[in-house]
Backbone as JSON, one array per atom type, in Angstrom:
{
  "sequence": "XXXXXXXXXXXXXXXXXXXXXXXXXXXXXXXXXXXXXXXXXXXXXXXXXXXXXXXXXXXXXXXXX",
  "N": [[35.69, 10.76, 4.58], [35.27, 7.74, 6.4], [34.93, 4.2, 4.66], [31.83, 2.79, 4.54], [30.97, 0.11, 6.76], [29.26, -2.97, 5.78], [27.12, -4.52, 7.9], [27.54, -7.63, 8.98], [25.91, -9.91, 10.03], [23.85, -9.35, 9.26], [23.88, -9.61, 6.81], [24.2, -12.12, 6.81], [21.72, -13.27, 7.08], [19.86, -11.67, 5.24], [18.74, -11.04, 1.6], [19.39, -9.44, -1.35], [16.95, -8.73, -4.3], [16.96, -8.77, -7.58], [15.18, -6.57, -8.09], [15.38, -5.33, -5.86], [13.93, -6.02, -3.63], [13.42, -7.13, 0.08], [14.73, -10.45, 0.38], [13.76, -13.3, 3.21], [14.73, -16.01, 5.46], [12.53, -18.39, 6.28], [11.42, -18.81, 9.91], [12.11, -21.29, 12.74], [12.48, -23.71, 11.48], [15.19, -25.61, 11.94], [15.95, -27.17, 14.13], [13.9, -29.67, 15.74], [12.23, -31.37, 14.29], [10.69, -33.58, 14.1], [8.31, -33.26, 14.97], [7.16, -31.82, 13.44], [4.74, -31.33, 11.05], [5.04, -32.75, 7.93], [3.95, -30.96, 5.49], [4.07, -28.26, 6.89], [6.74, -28.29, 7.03], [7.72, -28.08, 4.41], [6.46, -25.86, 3.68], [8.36, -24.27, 5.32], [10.42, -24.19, 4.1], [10.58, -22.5, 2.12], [11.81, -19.16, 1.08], [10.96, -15.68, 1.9], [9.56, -12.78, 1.48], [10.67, -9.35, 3.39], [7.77, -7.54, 4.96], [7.33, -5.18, 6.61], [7.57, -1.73, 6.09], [9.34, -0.19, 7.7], [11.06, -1.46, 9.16], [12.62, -2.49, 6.4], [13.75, -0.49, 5.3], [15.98, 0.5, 7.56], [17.04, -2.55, 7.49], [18.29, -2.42, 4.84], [19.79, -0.09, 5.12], [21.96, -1.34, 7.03], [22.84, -2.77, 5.1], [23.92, -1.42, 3.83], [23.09, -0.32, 1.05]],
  "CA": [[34.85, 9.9, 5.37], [35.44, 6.25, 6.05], [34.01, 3.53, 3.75], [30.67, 2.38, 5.79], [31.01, -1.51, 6.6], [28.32, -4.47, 5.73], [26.91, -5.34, 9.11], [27.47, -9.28, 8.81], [24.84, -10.59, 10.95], [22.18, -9.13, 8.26], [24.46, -9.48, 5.45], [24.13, -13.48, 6.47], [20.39, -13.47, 7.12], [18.99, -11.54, 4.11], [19.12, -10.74, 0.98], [18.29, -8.05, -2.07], [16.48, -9.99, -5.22], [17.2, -7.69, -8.71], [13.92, -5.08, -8.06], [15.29, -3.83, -4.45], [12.88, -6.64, -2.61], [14.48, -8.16, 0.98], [13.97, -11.74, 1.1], [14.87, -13.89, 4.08], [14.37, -17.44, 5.17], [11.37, -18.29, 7.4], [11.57, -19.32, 11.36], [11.72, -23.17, 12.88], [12.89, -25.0, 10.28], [16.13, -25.85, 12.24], [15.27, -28.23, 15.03], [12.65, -30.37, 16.66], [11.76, -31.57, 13.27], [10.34, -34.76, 13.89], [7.16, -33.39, 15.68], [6.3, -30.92, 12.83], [4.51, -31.89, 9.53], [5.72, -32.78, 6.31], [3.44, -29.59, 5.05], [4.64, -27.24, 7.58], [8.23, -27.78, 6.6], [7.93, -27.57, 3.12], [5.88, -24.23, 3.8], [9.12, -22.93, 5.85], [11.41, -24.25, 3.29], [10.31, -21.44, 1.13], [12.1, -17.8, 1.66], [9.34, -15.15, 1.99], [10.12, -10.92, 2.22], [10.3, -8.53, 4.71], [6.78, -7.13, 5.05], [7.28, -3.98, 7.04], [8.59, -0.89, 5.55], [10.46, 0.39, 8.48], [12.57, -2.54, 8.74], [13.35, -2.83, 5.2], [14.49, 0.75, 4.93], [16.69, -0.24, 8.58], [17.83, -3.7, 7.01], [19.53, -1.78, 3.93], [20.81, 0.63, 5.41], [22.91, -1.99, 7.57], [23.54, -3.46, 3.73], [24.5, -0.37, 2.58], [22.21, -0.88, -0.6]],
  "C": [[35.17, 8.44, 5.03], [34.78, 5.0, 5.22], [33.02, 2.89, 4.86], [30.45, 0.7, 5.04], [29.9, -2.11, 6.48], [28.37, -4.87, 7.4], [26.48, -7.23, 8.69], [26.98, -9.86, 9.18], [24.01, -10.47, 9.88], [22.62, -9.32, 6.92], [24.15, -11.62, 5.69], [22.05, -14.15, 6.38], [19.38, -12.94, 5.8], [19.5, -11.11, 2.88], [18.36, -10.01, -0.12], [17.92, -8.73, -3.18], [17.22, -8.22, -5.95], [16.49, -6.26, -8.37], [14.32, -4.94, -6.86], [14.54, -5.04, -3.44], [13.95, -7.29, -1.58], [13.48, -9.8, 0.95], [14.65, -12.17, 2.6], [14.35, -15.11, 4.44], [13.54, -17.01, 6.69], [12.23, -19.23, 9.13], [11.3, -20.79, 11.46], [11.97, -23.99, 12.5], [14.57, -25.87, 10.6], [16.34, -27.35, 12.81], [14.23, -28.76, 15.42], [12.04, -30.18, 15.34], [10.79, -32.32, 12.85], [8.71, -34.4, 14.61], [5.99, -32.25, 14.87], [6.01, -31.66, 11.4], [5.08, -31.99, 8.34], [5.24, -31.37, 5.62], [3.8, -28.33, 5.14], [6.13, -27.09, 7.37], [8.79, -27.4, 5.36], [7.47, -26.26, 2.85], [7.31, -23.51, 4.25], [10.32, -23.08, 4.94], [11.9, -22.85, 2.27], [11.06, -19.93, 1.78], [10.73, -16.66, 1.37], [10.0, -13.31, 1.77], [9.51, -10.36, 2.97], [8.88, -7.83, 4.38], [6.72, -5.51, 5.58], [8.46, -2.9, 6.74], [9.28, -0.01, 6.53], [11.89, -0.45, 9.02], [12.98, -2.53, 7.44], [14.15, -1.32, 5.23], [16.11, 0.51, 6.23], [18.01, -1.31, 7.79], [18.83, -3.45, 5.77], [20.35, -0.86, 4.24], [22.1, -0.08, 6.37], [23.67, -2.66, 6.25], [24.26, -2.75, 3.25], [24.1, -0.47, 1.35], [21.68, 0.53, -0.57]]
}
């Protein structure tokens, strides 16, 4: 059987901490900067983890983890 590839789309969006946890970086924080708060961007600055356990099980298995 062939070696099973790293889907690279999710391999650039998240990632596995030591204990197994996905983090990934929060939404918005790209553009149209100037009309959101100083508060609100330092809030999305922060990476956060996946919350729902049917994506996380999903999101590794595209890691192959």
């Amino acid at each position: 059987m062939p070696k099973a590839k790293t889907h690279k789309g999710t391999a650039k969006r998240f990632r596995l901490t030591r204990r197994g946890k996905l983090m990934r970086h929060r939404a918005n924080c790209n553009h149209i900067l100037t009309k959101k708060s100083a508060d609100r961007k330092r809030r999305l600055r922060n990476s956060t983890s996946v919350p729902v356990k049917g994506d996380v099980k999903k999101i590794k298995r595209m890691l192959n983890k």
